[in-house]
C-alpha positions in Angstrom: 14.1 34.0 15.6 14.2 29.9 15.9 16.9 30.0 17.6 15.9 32.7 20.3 13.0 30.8 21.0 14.8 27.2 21.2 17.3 29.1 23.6 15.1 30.3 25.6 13.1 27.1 25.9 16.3 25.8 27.4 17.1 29.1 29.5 13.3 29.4 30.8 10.7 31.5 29.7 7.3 32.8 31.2 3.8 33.3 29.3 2.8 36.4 30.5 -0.9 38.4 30.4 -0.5 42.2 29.2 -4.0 44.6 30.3 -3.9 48.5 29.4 -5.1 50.8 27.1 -1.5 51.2 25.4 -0.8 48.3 24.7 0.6 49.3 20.8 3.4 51.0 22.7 3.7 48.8 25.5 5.0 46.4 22.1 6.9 49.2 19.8 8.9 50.3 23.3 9.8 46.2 23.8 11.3 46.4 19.9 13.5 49.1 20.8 14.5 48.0 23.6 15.4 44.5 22.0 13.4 42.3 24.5 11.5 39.7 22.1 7.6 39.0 22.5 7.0 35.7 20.5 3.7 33.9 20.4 1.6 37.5 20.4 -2.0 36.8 20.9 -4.9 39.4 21.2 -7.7 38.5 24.0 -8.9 41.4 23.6 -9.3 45.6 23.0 -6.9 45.9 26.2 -5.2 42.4 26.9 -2.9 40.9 25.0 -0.7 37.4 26.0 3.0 36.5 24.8 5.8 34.2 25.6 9.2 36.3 26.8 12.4 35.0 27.9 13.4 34.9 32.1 16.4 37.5 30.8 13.9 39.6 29.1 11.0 40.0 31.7 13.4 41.3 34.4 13.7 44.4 32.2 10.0 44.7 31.8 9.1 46.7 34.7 10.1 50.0 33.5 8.3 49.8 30.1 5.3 48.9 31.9 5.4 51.5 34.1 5.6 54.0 31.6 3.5 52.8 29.2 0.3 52.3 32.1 0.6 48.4 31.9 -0.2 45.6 33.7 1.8 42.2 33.7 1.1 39.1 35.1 2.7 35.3 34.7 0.1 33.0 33.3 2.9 30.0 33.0 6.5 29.5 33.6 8.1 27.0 30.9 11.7 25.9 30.2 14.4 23.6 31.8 15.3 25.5 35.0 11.3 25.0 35.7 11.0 21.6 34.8 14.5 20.8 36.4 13.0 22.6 39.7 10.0 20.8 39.9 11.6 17.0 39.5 14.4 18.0 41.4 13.1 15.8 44.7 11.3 13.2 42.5 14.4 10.9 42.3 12.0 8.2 41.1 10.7 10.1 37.9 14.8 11.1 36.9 15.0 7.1 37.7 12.5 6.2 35.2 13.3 8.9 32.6 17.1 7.4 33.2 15.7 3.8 32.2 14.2 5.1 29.7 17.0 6.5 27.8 18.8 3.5 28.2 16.2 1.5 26.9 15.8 3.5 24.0 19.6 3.2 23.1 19.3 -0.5 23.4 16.3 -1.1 21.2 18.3 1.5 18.4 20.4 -1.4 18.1 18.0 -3.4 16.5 15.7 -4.0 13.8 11.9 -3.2 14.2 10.7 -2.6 10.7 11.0 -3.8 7.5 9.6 -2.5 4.3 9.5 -4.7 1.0 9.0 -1.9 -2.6 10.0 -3.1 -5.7 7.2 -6.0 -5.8 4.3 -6.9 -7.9 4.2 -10.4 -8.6 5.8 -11.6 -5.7 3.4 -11.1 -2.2 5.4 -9.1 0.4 4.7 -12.3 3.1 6.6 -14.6 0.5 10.0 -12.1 0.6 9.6 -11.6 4.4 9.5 -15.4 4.4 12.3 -15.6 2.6 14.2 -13.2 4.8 13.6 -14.6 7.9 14.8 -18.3 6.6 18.0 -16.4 5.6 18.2 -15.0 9.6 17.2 -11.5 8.6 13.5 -10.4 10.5 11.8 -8.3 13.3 14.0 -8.0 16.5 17.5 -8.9 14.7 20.4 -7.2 15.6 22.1 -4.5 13.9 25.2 -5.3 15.4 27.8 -7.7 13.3 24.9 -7.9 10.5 25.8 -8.8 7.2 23.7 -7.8 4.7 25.5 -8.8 1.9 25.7 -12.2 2.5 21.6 -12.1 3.0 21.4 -10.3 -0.4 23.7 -13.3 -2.1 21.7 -16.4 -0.4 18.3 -14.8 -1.4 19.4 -14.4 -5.1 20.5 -17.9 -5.2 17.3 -19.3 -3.8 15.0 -17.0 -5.3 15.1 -17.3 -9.8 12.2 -14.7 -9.8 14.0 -11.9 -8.1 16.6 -10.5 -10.2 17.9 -7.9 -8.3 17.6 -7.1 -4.3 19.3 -4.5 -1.8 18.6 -3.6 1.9 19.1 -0.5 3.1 19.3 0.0 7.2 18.1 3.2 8.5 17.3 3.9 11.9 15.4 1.1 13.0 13.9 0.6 9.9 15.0 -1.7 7.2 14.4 -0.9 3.7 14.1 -3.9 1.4 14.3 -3.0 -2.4 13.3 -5.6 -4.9 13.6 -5.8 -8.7 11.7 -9.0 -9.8 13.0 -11.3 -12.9 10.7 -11.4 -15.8 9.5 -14.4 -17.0 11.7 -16.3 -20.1 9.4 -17.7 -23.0 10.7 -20.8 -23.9 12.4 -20.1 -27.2 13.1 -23.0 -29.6 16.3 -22.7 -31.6 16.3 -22.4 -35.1 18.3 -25.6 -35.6 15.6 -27.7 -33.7 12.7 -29.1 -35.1 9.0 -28.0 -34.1 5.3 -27.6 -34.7 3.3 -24.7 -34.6 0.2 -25.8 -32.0 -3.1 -24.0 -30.8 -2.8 -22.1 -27.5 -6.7 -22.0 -27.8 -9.7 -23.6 -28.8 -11.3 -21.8 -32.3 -12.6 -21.3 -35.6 -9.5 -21.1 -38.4 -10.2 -17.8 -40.1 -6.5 -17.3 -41.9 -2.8 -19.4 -41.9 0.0 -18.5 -42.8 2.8 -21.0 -43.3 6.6 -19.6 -43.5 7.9 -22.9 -42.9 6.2 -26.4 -42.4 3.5 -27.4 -43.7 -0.6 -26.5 -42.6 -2.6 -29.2 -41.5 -5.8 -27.0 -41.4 -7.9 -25.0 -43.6 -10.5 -21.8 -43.5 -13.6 -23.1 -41.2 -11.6 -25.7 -39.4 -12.8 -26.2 -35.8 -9.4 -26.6 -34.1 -9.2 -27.8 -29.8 -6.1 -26.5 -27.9 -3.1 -28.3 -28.0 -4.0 -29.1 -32.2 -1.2 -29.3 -34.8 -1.5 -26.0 -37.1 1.8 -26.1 -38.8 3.6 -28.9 -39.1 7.7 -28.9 -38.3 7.6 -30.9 -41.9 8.1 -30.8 -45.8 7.7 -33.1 -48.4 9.6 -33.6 -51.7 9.0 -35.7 -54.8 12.7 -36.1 -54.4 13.8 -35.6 -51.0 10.7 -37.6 -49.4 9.9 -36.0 -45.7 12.6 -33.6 -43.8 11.5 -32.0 -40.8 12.2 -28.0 -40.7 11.5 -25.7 -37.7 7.9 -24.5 -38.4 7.1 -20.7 -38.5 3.9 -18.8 -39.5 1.0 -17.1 -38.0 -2.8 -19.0 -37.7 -5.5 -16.8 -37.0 -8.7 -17.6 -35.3 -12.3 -17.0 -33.9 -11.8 -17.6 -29.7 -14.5 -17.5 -27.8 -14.8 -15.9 -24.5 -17.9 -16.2 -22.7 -19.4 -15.3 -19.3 -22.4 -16.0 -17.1 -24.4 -14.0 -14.6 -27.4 -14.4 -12.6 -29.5 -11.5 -11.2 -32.0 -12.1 -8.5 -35.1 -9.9 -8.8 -35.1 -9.2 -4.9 -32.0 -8.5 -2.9 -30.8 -7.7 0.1 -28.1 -4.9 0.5 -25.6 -3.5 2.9 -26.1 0.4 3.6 -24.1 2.5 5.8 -25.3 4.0 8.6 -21.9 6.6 9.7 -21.9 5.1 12.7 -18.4 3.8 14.1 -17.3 2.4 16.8 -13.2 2.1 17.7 -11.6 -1.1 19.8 -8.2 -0.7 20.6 -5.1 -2.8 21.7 -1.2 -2.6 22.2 1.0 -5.2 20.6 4.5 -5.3 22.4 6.5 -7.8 20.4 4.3 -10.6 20.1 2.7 -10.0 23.9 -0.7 -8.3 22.9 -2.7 -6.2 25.4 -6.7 -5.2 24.6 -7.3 -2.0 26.1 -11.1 -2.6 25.3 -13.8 -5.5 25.1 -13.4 -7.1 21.5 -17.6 -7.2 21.0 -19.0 -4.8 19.1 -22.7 -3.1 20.2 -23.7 -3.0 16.4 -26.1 -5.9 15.4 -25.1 -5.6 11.6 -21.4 -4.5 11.3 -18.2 -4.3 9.1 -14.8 -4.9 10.6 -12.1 -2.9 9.3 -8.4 -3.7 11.0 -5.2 -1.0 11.0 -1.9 -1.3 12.6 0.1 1.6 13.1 4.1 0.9 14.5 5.5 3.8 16.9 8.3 5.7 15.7 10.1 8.3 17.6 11.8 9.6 15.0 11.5 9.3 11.2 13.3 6.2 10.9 13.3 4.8 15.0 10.9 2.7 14.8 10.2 1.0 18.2 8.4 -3.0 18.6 4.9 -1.2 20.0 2.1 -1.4 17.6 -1.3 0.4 18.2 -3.8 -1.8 16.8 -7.4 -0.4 16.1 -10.4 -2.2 14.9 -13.1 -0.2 13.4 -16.3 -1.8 13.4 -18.8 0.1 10.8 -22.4 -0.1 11.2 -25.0 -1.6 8.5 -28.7 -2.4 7.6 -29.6 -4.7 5.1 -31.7 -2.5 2.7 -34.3 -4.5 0.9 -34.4 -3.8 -3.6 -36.2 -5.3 -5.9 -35.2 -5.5 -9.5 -37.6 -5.0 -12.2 -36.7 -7.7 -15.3 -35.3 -5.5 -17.9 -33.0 -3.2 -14.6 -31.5 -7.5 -14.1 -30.9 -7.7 -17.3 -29.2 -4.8 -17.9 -27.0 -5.1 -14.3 -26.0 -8.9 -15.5 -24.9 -7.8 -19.4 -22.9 -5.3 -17.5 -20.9 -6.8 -14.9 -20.3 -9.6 -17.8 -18.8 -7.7 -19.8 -16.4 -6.3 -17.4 -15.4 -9.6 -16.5 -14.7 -10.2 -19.9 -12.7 -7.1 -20.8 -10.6 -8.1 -18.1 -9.8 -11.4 -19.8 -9.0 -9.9 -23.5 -6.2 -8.2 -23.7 -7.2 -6.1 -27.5 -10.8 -5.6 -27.8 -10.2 -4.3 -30.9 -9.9 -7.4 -31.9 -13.4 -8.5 -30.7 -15.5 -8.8 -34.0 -18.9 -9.7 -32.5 -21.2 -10.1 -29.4 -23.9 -11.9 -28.5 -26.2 -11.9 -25.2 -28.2 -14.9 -24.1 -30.7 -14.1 -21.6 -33.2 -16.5 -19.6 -36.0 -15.4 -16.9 -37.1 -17.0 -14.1 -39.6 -16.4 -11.3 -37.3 -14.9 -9.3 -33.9 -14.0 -11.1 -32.6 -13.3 -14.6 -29.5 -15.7 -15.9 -27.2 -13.8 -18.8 -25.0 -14.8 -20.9 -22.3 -12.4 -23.1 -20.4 -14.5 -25.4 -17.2 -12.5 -27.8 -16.2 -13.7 -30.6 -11.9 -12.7 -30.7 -9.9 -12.7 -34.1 -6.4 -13.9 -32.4 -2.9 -15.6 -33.7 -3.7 -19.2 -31.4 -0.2 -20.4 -32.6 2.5 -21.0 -30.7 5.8 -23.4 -31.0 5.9 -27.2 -29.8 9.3 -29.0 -30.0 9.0 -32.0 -31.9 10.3 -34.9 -30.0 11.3 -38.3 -31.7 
């Protein structure tokens, strides 16, 4: 049936406009006779509209004749149609010929690049890094070798550990596996301390090796000796030993908000207004006036890159800048509503920070009121292992 219709579509066809009262016939005879109706739509009781081939409607005449029908061309579609009604615009076949040339020209270069793969590292740092190794926007495909870009970014770049790119089209896919970060690990044979990461309340140590320099209740600032990388003998005097153990702690976290008791507040209206431009490489046209007729208004910015075909991407972006309309909505906060809005957004702050909070073993809130605004205060108290290894330098 597809392929019917896409012959025909290069053959010609005609839309044509069927009126009768037997119109169920006019159909079942065009079935048995093999002439193909595509595109069937019902107007109404006694007219009906379809697409048929040029082949096919010359063989029409006899069906409609004796089923009682009338026919008439709505539209005539195809090649031979089109090709008929350019064929003394020499200008238009001119332009359509430039265009096809241009089209295999830009093919030959590189007008997107996509960066996956990356977390840590911000896509505009990789792209950066691309471009210093001769690979960006508008680079030839031609004589490009990829491997040698994939071999100088890997030796400049310690925090990617693995990277590929993948040409398709006009698109260039850029995959990217980043390197995790190495702890620095202290060999066994070497000598070290066990420090605090954090500042704290000693709750519990544990001393595999070395020995403790604090006790239960000790108040302890980061950057403190816990364990110490050393033993002493009655007959061996000092020797210095690699230090292991575990030294737990209270940490506190804490976090501060203030609520004022009258604010002012953005509210959407659903009112939009849409400003757009064409950027052609890096030549930008505005196809509007920039200003937008909102007094109160957010800006929201999108590009979108033209693409013929899944992968041809071509150097036209449509830029559009949406500008969202606003009043400022006057609330007022009653004391306890502040309270309750700054013990909340604390505390998300702080669960953000800690990265158990099964470990959190008690809470405390601090509040203070003003004339106008609420301050609060949400303090955890963390049981954590604040030691970590310090080589011990002589």
């Amino acid at each position: 049936m597809h392929f019917k219709i896409l012959s025909s579509c290069m053959s010609g066809y005609v839309t044509i406009q069927i009126e009768g009262y037997f119109i169920e016939r006019f159909i079942n005879s065009c079935n048995q006779s093999q002439l193909f109706l595509w595109n069937l739509k019902r107007k109404s009781a006694t007219m009906v509209r379809a697409n048929i081939s040029i082949q096919d409607f010359k063989n029409l005449k006899h069906i409609a004749k004796k089923t009682k029908c009338r026919i008439k061309i709505e539209k005539r579609k195809g090649f031979p149609f089109l090709l008929h009604r350019y064929q003394k615009r020499k200008i238009f076949f001119l332009f359509f010929l430039v265009i096809i040339v241009a089209i295999l020209s830009l093919s030959n270069f590189i007008w997107k690049i996509e960066i996956t793969g990356n977390e840590k590292i911000t896509t505009e740092d990789i792209l950066q890094t691309l471009e210093e190794n001769d690979f960006k926007i508008g680079k030839s495909k031609i004589g490009l070798n990829t491997k040698e870009i994939i071999d100088n970014v890997r030796l400049k770049r310690d925090d990617i550990a693995w990277i590929g790119i993948e040409i398709q089209g006009t698109n260039a896919i850029v995959q990217v596996v980043e390197a995790d970060e190495k702890p620095d690990i202290i060999p066994e044979e070497e000598y070290c301390n066990l420090i605090a990461t954090k500042d704290g309340m000693i709750v519990k140590v544990t001393a595999q090796n070395g020995t403790p320099v604090v006790k239960e209740g000790d108040i302890v600032t980061k950057g403190s000796v816990l364990v110490g990388g050393w033993l002493e003998g009655k007959y061996t005097g000092t020797r210095y030993v690699h230090a292991n153990g575990e030294v737990q702690a209270k940490v506190w976290y804490s976090e501060k908000e203030t609520i004022p008791l009258k604010q002012v507040k953005k509210e959407l209206t659903g009112e939009e207004q849409n400003k757009y431009s064409v950027k052609i490489n890096n030549f930008e046209i505005n196809l509007s006036k920039r200003v937008s007729k909102f007094e109160n208004y957010d800006t929201i910015e999108t590009t979108n890159q033209l693409k013929l075909f899944s992968n041809f991407y071509l150097p036209i972006e449509i830029h559009q800048t949406t500008y969202q309309e606003y009043q400022n909505q006057e609330i007022i906060y009653t004391v306890e509503e502040a309270k309750n809005l700054g013990i909340e957004e604390a505390k998300k702050k702080l669960e953000e920070q800690i990265e158990n909070l099964d470990n959190v073993v008690d809470e405390k809130i601090y509040t203070n009121q003003t004339e106008d605004k609420v301050e609060v205060e949400v303090v955890y108290e963390v049981l954590e292992n604040i030691a970590t290894k310090e080589k011990i330098v002589f």
